[in-house]
C-alpha positions in Angstrom: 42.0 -6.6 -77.8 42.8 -8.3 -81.6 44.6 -11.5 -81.3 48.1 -11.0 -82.3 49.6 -14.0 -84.6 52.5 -16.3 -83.4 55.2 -16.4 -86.5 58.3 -17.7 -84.1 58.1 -21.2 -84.6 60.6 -23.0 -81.8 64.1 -23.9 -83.2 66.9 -25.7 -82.0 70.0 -23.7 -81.0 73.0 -25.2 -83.4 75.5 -22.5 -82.4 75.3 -24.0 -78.5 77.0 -27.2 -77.1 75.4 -28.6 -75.0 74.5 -32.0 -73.1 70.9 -33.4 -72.3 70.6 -36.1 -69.4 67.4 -38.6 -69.8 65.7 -39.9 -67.5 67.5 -44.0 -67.4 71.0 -42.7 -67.9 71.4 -41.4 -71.1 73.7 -38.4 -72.2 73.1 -37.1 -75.6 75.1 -34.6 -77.1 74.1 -31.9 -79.3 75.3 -31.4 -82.6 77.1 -28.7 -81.9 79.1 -30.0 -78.9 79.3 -33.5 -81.0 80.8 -31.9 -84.3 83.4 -29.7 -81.9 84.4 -32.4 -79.2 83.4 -35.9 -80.1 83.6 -36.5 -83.9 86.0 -39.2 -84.7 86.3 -40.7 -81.4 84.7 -44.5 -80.1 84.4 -44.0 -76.7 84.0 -41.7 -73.8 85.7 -42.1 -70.3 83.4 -40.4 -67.6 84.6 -38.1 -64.4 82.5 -36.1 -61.8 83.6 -33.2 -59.5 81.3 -33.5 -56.6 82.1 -30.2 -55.2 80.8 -28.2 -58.1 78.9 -30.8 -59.7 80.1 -30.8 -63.1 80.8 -34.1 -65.1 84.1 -34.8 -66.9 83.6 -36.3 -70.7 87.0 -37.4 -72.1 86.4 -38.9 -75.6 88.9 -41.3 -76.8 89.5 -44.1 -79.1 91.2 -46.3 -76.9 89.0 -49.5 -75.5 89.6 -49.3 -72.0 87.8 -51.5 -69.0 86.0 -47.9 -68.0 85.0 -46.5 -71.1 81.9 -46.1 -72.8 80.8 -46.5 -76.1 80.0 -43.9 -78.3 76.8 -44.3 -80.4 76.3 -42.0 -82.9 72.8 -41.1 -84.3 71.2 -42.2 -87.9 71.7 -38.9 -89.3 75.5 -38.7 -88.2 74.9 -35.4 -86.2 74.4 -36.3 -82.8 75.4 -39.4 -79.9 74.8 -40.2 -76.9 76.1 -42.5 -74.1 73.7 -45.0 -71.9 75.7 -45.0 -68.3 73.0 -45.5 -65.7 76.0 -47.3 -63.5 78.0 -43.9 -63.7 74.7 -41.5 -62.2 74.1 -44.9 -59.4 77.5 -45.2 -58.5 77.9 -40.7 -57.9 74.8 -41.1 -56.7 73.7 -38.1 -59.4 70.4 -37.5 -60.4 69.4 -39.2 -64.1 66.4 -36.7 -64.1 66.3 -34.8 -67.2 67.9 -31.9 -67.5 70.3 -30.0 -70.0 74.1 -28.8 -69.3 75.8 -26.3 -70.2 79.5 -27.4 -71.8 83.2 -25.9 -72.2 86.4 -27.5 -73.1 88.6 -28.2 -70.6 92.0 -27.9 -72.4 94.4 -28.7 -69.5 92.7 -32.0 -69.1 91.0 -32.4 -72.3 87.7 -33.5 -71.7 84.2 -31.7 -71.7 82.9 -30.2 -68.6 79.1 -30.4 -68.2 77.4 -28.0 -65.8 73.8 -28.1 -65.2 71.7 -25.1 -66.6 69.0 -23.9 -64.1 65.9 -22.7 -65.1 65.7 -18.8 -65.1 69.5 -17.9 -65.9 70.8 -16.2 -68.2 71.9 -17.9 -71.9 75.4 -16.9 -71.8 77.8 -20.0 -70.2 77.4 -21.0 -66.9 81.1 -21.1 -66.6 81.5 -17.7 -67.3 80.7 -17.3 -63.3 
């Protein structure tokens, strides 16, 4: 059998939001979901939902005892947040792992659902 030439070279998906956890308590954003959600904004107040395990990002740009600091990459496309207290204190996971977003209008923060290997691309919200 010939050998058949690879010519897909691996890209990042720009037209997705979505959030990465790293391992030590680090959520980065991707550009996308940084550009639509967080641009402008300092901080970032943090929620959980135990019950479907989703976490609650509210960005804001008021400096309040329970927020956390926004830090925006060199390139001014991308930021994260370092919260290992947040993942200790819900007991959630800091293994890596991306999430699936949406905008929760009603409450105005991003909701972050993990994505599990195997599903389908489409949002896992959509379920």
């Amino acid at each position: 059998m010939p050998f058949i030439e690879f010519t897909a070279k691996k890209t990042r998906n720009l037209d997705k939001s979505t959030v990465s956890i790293n391992k030590g308590g680090r959520i980065v954003f991707s550009q996308r979901c940084y550009t639509d959600f967080l641009k402008g904004f300092k901080f970032a107040q943090l929620f959980y939902d135990p019950d479907n395990g989703i976490v609650g990002i509210k960005p804001t740009n008021e400096e309040l005892p329970n927020v956390y600091p926004l830090k925006v990459g060199r390139d001014q496309k991308n930021a994260y947040i370092s919260c290992i207290a947040y993942f200790k204190y819900f007991q959630v996971s800091d293994s890596s792992r991306k999430m699936d977003t949406r905008w929760n209008k009603e409450l105005k923060l991003i909701e972050a659902r993990e994505i599990t290997k195997g599903s389908s691309q489409k949002s896992l919200f959509d379920n």
